[in-house]
TORKOL-4160 file (C-alpha; in steps of 0.2 Angstrom, whole numbers, padded with zeros to 4 digits, m for minus):
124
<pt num="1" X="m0014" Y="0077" Z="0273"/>
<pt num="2" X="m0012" Y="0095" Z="0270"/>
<pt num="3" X="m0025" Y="0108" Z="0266"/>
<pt num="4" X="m0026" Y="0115" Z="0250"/>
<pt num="5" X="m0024" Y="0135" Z="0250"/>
<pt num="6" X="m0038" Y="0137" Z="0236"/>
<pt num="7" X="m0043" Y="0156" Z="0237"/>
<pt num="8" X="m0064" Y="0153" Z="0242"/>
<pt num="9" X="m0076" Y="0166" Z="0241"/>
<pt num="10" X="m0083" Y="0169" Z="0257"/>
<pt num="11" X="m0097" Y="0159" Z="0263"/>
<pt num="12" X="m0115" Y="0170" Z="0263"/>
<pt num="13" X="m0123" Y="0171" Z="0280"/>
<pt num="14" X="m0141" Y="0165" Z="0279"/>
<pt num="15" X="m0148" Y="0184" Z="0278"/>
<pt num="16" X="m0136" Y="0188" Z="0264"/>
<pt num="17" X="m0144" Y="0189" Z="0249"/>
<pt num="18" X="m0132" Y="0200" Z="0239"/>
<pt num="19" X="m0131" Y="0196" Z="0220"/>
<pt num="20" X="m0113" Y="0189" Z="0216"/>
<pt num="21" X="m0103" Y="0202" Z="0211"/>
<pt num="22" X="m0099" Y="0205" Z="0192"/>
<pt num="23" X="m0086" Y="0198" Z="0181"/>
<pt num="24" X="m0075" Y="0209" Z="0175"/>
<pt num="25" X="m0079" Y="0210" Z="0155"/>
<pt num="26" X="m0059" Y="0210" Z="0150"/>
<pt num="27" X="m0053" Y="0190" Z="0157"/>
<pt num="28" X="m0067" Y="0177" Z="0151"/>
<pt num="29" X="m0067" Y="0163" Z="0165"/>
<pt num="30" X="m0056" Y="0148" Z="0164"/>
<pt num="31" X="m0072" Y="0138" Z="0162"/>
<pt num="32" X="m0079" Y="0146" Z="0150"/>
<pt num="33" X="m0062" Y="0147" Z="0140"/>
<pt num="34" X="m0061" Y="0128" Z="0141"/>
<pt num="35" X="m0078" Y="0127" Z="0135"/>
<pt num="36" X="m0075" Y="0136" Z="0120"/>
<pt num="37" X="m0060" Y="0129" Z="0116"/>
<pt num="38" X="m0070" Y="0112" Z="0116"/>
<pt num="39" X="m0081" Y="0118" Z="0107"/>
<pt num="40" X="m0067" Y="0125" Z="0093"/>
<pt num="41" X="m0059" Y="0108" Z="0093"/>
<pt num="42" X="m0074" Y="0098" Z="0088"/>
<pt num="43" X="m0082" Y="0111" Z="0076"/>
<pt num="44" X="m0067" Y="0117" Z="0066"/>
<pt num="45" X="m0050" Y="0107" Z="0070"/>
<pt num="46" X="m0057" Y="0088" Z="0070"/>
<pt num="47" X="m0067" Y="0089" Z="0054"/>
<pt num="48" X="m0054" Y="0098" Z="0045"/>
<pt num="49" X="m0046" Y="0082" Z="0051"/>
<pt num="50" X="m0056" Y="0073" Z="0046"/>
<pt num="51" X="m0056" Y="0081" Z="0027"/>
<pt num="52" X="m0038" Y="0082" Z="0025"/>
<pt num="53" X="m0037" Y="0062" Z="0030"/>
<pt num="54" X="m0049" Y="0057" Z="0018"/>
<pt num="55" X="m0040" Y="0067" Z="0004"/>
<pt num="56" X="m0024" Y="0061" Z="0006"/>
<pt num="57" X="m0032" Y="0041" Z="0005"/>
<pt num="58" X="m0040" Y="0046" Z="m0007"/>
<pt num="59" X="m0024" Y="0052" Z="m0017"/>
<pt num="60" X="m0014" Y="0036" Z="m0011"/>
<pt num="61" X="m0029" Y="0027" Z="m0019"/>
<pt num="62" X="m0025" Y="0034" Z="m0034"/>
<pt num="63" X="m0007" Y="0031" Z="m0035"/>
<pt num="64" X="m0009" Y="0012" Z="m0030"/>
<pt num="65" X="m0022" Y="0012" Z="m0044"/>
<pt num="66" X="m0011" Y="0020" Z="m0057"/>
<pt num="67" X="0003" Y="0006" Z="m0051"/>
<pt num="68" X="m0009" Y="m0008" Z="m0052"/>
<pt num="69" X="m0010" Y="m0002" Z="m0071"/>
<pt num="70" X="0005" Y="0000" Z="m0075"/>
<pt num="71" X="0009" Y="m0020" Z="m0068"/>
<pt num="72" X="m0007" Y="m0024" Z="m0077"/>
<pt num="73" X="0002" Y="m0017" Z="m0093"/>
<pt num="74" X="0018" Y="m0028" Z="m0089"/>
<pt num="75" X="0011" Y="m0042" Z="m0086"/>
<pt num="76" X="0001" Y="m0041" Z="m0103"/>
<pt num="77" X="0018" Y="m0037" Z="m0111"/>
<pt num="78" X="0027" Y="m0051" Z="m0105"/>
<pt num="79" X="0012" Y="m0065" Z="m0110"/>
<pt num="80" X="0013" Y="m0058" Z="m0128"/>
<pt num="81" X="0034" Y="m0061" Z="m0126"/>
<pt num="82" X="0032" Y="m0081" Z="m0120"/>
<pt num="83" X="0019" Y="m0082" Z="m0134"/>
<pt num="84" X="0031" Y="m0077" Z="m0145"/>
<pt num="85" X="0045" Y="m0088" Z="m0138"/>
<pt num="86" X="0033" Y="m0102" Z="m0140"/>
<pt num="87" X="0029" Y="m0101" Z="m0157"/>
<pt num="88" X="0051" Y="m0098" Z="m0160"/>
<pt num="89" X="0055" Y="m0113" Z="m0149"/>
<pt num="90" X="0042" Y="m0124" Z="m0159"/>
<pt num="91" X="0049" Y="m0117" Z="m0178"/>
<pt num="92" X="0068" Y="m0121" Z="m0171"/>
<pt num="93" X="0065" Y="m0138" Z="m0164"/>
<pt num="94" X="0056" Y="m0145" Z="m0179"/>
<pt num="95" X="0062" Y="m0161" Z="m0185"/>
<pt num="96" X="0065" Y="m0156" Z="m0204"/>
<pt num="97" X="0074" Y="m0138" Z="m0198"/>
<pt num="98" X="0086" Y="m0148" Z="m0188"/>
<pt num="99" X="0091" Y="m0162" Z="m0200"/>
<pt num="100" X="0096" Y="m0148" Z="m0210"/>
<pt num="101" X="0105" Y="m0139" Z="m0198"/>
<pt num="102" X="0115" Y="m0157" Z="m0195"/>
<pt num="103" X="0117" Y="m0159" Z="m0212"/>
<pt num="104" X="0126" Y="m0143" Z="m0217"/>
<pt num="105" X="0139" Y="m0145" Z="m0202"/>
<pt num="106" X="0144" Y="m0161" Z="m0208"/>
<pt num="107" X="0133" Y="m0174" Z="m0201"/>
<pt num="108" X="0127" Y="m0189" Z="m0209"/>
<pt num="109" X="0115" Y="m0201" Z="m0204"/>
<pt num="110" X="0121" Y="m0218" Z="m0194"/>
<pt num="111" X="0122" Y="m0235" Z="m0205"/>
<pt num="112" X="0113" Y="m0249" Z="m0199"/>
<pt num="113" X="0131" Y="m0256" Z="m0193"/>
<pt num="114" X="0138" Y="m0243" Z="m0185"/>
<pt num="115" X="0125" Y="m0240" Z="m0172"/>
<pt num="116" X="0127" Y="m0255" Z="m0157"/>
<pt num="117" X="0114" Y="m0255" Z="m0143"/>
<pt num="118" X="0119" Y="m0262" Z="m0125"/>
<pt num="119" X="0109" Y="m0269" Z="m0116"/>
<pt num="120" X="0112" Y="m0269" Z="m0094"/>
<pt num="121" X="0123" Y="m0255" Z="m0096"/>
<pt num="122" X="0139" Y="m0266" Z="m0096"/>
<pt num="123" X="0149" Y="m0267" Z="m0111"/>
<pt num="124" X="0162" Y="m0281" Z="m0114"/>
């Protein structure tokens, strides 16, 4: 296994008790970079997440509720049509309307002799 080449400050000897030297003010430390960057993603960016995902559910909310109205609306439309085909099925199969209606075509009623029932299906 090979030894990293990581550039190390030289160790103190025991009767060394210089300060560490002083970080030049211009270049933050890496450290300290990822620190505040940390710090900037959970403070600013992940809440303004956060907000812009709630807004756009909340808008989809509102167009799936604006849709479940306008099916709501359909739906009501087409119970008033079947009611109204039901009340036009029952005035054009009356018994009386459609005597009538046979009558002005022609048609008479059968005689008591001209109407044979067969019973079994078989005729001879």
């Amino acid at each position: 296994m090979a030894a990293h080449n990581y550039r190390r400050r030289p160790l103190a000897k025991p009767g060394d008790r210089r300060a560490p030297a002083p970080r030049p003010r211009g270049r933050p430390s890496k450290r300290g970079a990822a620190r505040r960057r940390r710090t900037f993603l959970t403070l600013v960016v992940v809440p303004a997440l956060l907000m812009m995902g709630g807004i756009y559910l909340n808008s989809l909310a509102g167009q799936f509720e604006e849709r479940v109205m306008d099916l709501q609306r359909q739906v009501e439309q087409v119970e008033m049509q079947n009611r109204e085909l039901k009340v036009q099925a029952a005035e054009l199969s009356r018994p009386e309307r459609v005597m009538d209606g046979a009558r002005s075509m022609g048609m008479r009623q059968p005689g008591s002799g001209s109407v044979e029932v067969f019973e079994g299906g078989a005729v001879e």
